[in-house]
C-alpha positions in Angstrom: -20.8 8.3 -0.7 -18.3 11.2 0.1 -17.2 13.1 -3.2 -16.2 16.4 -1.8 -12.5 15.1 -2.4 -11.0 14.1 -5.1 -8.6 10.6 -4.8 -5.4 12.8 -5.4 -6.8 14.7 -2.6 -7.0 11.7 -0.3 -3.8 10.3 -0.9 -1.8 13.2 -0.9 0.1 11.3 2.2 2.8 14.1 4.1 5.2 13.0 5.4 4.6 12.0 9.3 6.5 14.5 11.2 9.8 13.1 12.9 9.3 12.6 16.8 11.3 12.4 19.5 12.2 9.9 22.2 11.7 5.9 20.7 8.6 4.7 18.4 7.5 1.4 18.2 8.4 -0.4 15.4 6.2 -2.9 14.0 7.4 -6.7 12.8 7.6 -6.1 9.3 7.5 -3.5 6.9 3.7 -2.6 5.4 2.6 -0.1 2.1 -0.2 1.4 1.1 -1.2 1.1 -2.7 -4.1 2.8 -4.4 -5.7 1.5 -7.8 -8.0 4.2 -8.8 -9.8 2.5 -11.9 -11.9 5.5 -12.5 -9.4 6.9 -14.2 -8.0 4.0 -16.4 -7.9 4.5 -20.1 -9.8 2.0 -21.9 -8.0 -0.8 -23.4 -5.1 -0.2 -20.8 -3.8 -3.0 -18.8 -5.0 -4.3 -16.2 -2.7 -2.8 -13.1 -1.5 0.8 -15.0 -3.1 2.4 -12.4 -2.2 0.8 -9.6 0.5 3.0 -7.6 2.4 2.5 -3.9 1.4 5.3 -1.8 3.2 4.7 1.5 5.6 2.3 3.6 6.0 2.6 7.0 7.1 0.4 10.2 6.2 2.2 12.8 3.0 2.3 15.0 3.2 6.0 14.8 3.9 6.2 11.4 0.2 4.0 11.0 -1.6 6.2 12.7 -0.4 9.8 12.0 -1.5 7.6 8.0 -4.6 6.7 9.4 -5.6 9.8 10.7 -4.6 11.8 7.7 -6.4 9.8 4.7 -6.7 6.3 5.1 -10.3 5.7 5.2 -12.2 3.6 1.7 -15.4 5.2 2.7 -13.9 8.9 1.8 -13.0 7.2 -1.6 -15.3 7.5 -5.0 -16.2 4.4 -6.9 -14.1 1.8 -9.0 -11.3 2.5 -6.2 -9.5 -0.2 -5.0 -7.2 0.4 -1.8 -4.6 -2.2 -0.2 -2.0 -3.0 2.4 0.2 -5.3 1.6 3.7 -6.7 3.2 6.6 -4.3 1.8 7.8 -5.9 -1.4 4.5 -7.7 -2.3 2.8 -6.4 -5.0 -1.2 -6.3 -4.8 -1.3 -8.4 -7.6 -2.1 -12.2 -8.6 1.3 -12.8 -10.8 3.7 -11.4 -7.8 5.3 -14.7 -6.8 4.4 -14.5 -3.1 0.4 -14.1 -4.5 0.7 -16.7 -7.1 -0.2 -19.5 -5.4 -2.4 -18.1 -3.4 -6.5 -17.0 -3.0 -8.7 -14.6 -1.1 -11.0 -14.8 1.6 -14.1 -12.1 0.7 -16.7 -9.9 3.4 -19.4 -7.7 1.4 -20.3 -4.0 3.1 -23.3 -2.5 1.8 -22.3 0.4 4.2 -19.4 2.8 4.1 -19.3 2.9 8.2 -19.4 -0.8 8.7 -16.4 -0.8 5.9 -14.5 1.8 7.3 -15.1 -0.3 10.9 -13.7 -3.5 9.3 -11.3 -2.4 7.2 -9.3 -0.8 10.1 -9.7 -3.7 12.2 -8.2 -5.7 9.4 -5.4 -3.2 9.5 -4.7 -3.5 13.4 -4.6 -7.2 13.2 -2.2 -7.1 10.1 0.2 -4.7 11.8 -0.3 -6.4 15.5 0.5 -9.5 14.0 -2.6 -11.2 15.6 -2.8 -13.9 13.2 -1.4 -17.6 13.6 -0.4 -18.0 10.1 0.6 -14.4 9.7 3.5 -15.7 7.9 0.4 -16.7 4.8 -1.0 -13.4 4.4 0.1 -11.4 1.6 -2.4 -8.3 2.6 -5.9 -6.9 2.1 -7.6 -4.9 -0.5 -10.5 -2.6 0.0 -12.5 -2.3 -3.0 -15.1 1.0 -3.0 -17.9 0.3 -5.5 -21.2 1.7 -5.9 -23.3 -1.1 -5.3 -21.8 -2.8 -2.8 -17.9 -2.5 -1.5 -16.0 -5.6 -0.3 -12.8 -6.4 1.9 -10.6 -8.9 0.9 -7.9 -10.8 2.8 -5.0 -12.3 0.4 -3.2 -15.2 1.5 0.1 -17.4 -0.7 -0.7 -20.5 0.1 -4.3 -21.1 -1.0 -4.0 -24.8 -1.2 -3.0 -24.8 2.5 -6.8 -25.6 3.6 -5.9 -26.1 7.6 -4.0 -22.4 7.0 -6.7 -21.1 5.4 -9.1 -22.2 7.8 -7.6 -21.0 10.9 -7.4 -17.4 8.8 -10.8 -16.9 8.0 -12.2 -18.0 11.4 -10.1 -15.3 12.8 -10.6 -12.9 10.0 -14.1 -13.0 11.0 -13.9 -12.7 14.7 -11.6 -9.5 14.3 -14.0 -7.7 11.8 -17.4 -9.1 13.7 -19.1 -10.4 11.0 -21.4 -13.4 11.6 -22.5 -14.2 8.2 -20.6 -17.0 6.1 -17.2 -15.4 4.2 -15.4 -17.8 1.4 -12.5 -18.1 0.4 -11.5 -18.3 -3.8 -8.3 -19.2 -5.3 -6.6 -17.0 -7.4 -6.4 -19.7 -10.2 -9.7 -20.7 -9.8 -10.9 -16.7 -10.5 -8.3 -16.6 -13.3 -9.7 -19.3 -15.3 -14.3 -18.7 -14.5 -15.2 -15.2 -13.9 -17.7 -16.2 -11.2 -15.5 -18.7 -9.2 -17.1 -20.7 -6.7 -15.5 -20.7 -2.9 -13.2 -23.4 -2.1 -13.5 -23.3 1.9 -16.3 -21.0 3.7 -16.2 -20.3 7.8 
């Protein structure tokens, strides 16, 4: 794990310099949000530290972000990272999440998560997914054991939605073991929720 740089380092975002000619907007608005639980006071609620880094709706705005900072593997441990749809919060009681569930891919290596987590990102932005209009975002989460990608939908109950996600989910990031898929409610209620669909 990289620890030359400190998480204020990383996401110390300037601003992508103005170009000139056209850029290529993207379908909808997307931000960055960091959650760096490392530095959470104890006793504080869950969420204090969770804080929107960027929006942007441009291709070029993406990658000048990309190529700056955006990489989990740079990040230390008990950091969670997320894109998310402008106005969505990366949270289970914002309304569009609410309803909704996650489907789940373990990396026990920083390249492989790095690998995935931009392919995730292309797809989102690229709008590659049937049921785009179900996806809320995804959250990386950097741990030291083992980090995992996550890919949050709003309509968990939607199993035909769900399923069609996750297959594709899976061909985009390459992975060929089995990924499930938890509700939000169910992980609300058991701390160890079982999957509701797997692909």
């Amino acid at each position: 794990m990289t620890t030359d740089a400190t998480v204020e380092e990383v996401v110390a975002v300037p601003s992508p310099e103005p170009e000139i000619g056209s850029k290529n907007k993207l379908e909808r608005q997307w931000t960055f949000w960091l959650d760096n639980q490392s530095k959470t006071k104890q006793g504080a609620a869950w969420g204090s530290s969770l804080r929107k880094i960027y929006t942007f709706n441009t291709v070029e705005e993406f990658w000048c972000l990309y190529d700056q900072i955006f990489k989990p593997s740079k990040l230390v441990g008990n950091v969670d990272f997320h894109l998310f749809k402008t106005g969505v919060e990366p949270k289970w009681e914002d309304p569009e999440c609410a309803n909704g569930g996650k489907w789940t891919v373990a990396s026990n290596r920083k390249a492989n998560l790095d690998t995935m987590w931009l392919e995730t990102l292309m797809a989102l932005i690229g709008e590659q997914f049937d049921d785009a209009e179900d996806i809320c975002g995804v959250v990386a989460s950097v741990r030291q054991r083992q980090d995992k990608l996550s890919l949050w939908t709003k309509t968990a109950a939607n199993e035909a939605a769900q399923m069609s996600i996750g297959r594709k989910w899976k061909e985009i990031i390459d992975v060929t073991d089995k990924i499930t898929y938890n509700f939000h409610d169910d992980a609300r209620r058991e701390r160890s929720s079982k999957g509701r669909y797997s692909v």
